[in-house]
N, C-alpha and C positions, 0 to 999 in steps of 0.2 A: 526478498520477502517484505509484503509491508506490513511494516509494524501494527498498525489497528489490529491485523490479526492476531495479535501476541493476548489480543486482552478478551477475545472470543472466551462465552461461558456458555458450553453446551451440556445441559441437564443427563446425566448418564445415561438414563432411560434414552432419550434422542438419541445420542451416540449411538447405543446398540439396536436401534432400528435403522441409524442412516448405513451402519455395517452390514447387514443382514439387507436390506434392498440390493446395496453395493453389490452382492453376490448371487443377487439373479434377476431374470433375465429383464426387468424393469431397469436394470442401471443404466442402462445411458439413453429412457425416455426424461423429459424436460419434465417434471414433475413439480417443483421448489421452485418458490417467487422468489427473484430475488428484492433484495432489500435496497436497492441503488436506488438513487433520487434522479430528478429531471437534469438534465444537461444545461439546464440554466442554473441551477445549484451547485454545479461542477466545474463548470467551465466562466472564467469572466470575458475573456476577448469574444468577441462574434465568430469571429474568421475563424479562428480554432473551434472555438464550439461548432462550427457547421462543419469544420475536416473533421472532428471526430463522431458526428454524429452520421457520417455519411461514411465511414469506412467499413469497408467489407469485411473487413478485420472485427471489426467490432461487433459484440453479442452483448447483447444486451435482456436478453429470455431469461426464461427459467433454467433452474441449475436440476443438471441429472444428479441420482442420488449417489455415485460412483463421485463425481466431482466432488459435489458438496462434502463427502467422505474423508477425499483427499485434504481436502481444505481444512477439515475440523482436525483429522488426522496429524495433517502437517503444523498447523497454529499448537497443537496440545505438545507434540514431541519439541515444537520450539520452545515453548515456553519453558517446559522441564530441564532443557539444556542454559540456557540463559545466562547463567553464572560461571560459564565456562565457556563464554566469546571471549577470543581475545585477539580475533579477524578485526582491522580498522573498520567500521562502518561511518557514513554520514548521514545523518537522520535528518530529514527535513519535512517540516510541521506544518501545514495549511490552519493558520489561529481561525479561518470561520471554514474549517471541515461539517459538511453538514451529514456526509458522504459514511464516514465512519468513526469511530472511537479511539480519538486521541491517548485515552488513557494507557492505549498499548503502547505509543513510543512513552509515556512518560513510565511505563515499566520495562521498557529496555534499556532507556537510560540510566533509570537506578541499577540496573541489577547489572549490567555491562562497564568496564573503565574504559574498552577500546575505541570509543566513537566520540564525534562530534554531534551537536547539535545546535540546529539552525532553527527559530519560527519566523515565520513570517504572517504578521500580523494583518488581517482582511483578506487573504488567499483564503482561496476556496481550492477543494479535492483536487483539480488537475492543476499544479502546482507550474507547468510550461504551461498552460492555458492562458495564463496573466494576462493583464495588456504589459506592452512593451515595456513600457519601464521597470516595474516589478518582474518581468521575465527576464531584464539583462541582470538586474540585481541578482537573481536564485540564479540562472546560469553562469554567474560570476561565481558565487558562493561553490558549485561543483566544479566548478573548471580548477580554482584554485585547490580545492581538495586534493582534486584528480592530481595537479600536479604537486603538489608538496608532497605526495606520498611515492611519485616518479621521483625526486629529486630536481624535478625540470623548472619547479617555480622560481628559483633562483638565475636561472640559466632565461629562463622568459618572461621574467619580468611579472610584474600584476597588471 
């Protein structure tokens, strides 16, 4: 889950139209812009910005309203639970996010004791996108997570 979505505020009224489309036969036409910015806003390296802007994988259209449903759905029931994580998480924070609203990690961090937090200060939204040097630093930052909570960091060293 990313965090930005913890701090989504969907007006009630919305909610109960994005539900009510969700259940007919419109839900999975592409209807909803989405709110993403240009891949220059996202991405710093070139190389990465052209692999992700060229993957097949990747959608970048409009959200059907079955989606969007999901999304509003799932960010609302996270948030309501929040104060009853107590799963390790590692939060890691793009300081020039253009992408989305930081203020949701800075409300999982409060409200959660089980996690770490990382910023990194001038990343932008795709966080591996970096240039190299900033990318070895945050894949250092996960790898050591990863292992300290294996017990292997010890065992392999930093």
């Amino acid at each position: 889950l990313l965090a930005p979505m913890l701090a989504i505020k969907v007006h009630f009224l919305l909610r109960c139209v994005l539900r009510l489309l969700a259940l007919t036969p419109l839900r999975g036409i592409p209807l909803i812009k989405s709110s993403s910015t240009s891949a220059e806003a996202q991405y710093k390296d070139p190389e990465r910005r052209m692999e992700c802007a060229n993957d097949p994988l990747s959608y970048s259209g409009k959200l059907a309203p079955a989606t969007a449903w999901a999304c509003v759905d799932l960010a609302l029931s996270t948030q309501a639970q929040l104060g009853h994580l107590t799963a390790p998480y590692l939060l890691l924070i793009a300081g020039d996010d253009v992408v989305v609203d930081n203020r949701g990690a800075d409300l999982l961090e409060a409200s959660a004791s089980a996690g770490e937090t990382h910023r990194f200060a001038g990343a932008l939204h795709g966080l591996l996108c970096e240039p190299a040097a900033s990318r070895r630093e945050i894949e250092k930052t996960i790898k050591d997570w990863a292992l300290a909570r294996t017990g292997a960091l010890g065992a392999a060293g930093k």
